[in-house]
N, C-alpha and C positions, 0 to 999 in steps of 0.2 A: 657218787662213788661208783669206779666200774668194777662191776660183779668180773669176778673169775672166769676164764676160757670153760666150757663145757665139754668134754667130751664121754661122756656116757648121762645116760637117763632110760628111763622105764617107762611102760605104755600099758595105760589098765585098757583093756577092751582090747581082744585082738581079731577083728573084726575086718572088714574092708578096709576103711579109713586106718586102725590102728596099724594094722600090715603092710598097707603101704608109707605109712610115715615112717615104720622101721624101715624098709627096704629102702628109701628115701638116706636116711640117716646112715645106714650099714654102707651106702655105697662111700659114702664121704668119711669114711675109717670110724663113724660115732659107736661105739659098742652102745646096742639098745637092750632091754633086757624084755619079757611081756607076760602079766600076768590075767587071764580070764579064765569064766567059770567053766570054760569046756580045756579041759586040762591037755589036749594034744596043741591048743593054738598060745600055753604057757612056759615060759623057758625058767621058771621060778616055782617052789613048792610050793607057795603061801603067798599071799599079798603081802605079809607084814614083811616076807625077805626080800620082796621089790620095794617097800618102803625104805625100809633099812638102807638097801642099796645105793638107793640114787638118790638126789636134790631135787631133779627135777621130775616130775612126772605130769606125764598126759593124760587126760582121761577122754576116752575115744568109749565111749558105751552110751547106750541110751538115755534120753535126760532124764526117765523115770531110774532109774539106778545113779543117777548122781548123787543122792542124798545117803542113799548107805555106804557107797564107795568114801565119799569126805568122813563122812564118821569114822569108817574103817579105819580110814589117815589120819585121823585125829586121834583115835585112841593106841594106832601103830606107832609113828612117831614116836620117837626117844627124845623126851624135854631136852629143849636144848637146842633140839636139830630140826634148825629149819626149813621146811620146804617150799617148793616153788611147783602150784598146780593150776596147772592149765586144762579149761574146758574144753570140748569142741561140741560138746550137745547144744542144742539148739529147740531148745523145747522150755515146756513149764511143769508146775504141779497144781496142784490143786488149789483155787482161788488167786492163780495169775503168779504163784508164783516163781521168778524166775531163776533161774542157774547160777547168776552173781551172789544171788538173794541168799541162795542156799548155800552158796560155797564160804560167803560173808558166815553164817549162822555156825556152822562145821567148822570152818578155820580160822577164821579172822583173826582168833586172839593168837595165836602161835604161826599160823605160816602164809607167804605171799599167795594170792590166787586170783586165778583171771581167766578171760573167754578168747578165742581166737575164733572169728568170724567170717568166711570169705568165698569166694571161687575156689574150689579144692576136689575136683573129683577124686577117688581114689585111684579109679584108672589109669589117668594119670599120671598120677604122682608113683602110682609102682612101676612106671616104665622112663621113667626119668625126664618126664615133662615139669613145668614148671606152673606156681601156683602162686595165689598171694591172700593176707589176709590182714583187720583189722585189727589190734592185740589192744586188749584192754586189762593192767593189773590192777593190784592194791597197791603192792608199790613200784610206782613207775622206773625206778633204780635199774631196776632187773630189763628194762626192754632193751637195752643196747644189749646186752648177751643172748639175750633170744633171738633180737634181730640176725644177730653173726651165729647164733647155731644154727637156723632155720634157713636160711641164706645156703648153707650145706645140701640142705635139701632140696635146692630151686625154688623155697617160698618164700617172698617176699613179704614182711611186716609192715605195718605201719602203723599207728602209734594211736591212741583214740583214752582222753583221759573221762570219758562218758559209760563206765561198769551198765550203768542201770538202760542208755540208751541202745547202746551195743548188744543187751543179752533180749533186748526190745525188736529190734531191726530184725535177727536172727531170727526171732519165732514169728514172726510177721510172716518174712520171706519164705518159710517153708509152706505155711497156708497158702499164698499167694502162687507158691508153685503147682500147687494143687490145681488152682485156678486155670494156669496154662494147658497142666494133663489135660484139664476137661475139652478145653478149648481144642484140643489136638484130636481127641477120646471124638468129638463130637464133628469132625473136618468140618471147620469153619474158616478156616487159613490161615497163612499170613499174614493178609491185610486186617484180621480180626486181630492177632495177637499182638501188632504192633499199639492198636489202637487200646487193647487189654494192659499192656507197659504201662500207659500214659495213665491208664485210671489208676493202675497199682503204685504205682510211684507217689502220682497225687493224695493216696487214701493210705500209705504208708506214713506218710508227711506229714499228715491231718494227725494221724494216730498219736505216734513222739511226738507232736505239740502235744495235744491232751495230756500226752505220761509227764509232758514236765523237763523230756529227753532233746535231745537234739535234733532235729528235723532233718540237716547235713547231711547225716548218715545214711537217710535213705538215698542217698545221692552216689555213697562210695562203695566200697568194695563188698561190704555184709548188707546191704541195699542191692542198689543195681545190678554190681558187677556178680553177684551170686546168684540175683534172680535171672539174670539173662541166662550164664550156665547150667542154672537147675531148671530153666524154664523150656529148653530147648533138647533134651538129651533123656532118653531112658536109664543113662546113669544115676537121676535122682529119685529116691524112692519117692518123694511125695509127689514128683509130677508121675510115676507110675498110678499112683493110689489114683490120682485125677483124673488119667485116663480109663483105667477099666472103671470108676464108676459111673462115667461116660459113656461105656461101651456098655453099661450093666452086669457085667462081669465078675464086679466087686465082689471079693467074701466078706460074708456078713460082718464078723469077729476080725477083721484088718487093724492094724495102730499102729500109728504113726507120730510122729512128736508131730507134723502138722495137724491132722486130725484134733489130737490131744488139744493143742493149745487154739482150736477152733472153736472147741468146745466150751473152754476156760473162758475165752472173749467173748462168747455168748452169754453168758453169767454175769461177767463183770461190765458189759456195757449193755447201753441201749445200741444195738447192730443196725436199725433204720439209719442212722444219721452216716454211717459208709454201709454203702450201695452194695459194692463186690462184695462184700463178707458177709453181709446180709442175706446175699442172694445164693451161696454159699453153703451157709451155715443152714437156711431152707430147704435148699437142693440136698445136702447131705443127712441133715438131722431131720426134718420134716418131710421126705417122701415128697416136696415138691417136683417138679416135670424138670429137666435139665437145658430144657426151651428154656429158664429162666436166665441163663446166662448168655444167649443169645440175643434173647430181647434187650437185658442191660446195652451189651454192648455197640447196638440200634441205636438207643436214643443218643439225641444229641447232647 
């Protein structure tokens, strides 16, 4: 059944990402509305009257704040009135788990929800450049209206009925990005980082078989096509994080949804059996020498 034309919706986080998705939107006539905790980047008093508002809403805030933001939604919501919420965090919580996980646990019984995963700088996209990404709902109904709101904004959708593999990909790729910082943090070159690709792609692929997820995916747009953008550009915070603690620069108390969910993978697997993350999660959490990820990328 095709959902209704969109022309207004709300944006929790007004933040980089969320500012420029409105300005994205604002240009294509979409009245956007935006509510966060710093009250000058809010065009609404209260979260509950951007809920009220709109159908759709975005959540552009960190993935440690997704879990009280969907509450919020769920207790704001007027029974009845369904909504339609989209993630873009890219992180986990505590014991791996992920953003689908939690938006499942907070909405499921009452309103559609889902992750958009992909190449999106905000830079970008607040100057009228074009972007694309994976969209994964609860109910798949809703993605041809998403496609044609977002299409407004120069970002391309595409369609992935994989929740659990998609919100997998995401928090993979942000570690991974990490990995590139260093690689940059550390001038090892080019030639190193192409060769860095080929292991990350491989050990992303290894990963989603484990989870049970798609392996695919590391191949598309919240895969590759994000890690090459976030791998290459001081636009991505978590290839920052990789580079100053490369340079040693790092501050102590830094967090990062890559970080975060490095940490999470450390817990939940045995990390010898992939190498990079291993080597990684050493170099970061264990005070090991940053030499270690030059030696990896040595062997044959």
């Amino acid at each position: 059944m095709k959902q209704p034309t969109i022309s207004h919706l709300g944006i929790i986080g007004g933040g980089e990402l969320g500012q420029a998705l409105g300005r994205a939107f604002h240009r294509k006539g979409i009245t956007v509305d935006f509510y966060d905790i710093i009250d000058d980047r809010s065009t609404v008093a209260n979260l509950e009257d951007l809920v009220h508002q709109h159908e759709i809403l975005l959540l552009c805030v960190p993935s440690w704040a997704n879990t009280d933001v969907a509450r919020a939604i769920k207790h704001t919501a007027l029974k009845g009135k369904q909504r339609v919420v989209i993630s873009f965090s890219k992180g986990v919580e505590r014991h791996f788990v992920t953003m689908d996980q939690i938006l499942a646990a907070e909405l499921g019984d009452q309103h559609v929800y889902g992750l958009a995963y992909g190449p999106m700088i905000a830079e970008e996209l607040a100057v009228g450049r074009q972007a694309a990404a994976v969209v994964a709902l609860s109910d798949m109904s809703w993605f041809d209206s998403m496609r044609e709101l977002f299409l407004k904004a120069k970002v391309s959708l595409q369609p992935s009925s994989d929740l659990q593999g998609l919100a997998t990909c995401g928090v993979l790729k942000n570690v991974y990005a990490i990995a590139f910082g260093m690689n940059d943090g550390m001038h090892l070159g080019d030639n190193a980082k192409g060769k860095l690709a080929v292991l990350v792609l491989r050990e992303m692929k290894q990963l989603l078989v484990r989870l049970e997820t798609d392996p695919q995916l590391a191949e598309g747009l919240a895969g590759l096509g994000d890690l090459i953008t976030t791998g290459i550009t001081d636009s991505s915070f978590n290839y920052r994080v990789g580079k100053t603690i490369a340079e040693g620069i790092a501050d102590e108390g830094i967090k990062s949804e890559g970080l975060v969910t490095l940490k999470e993978l450390s817990e939940k697997f045995d990390l010898s059996q992939y190498h990079l993350l291993d080597a990684l999660n050493r170099m970061i959490y264990h005070y090991e020498p940053t030499a270690l990820l030059e030696q990896l990328l040595l062997e044959p």
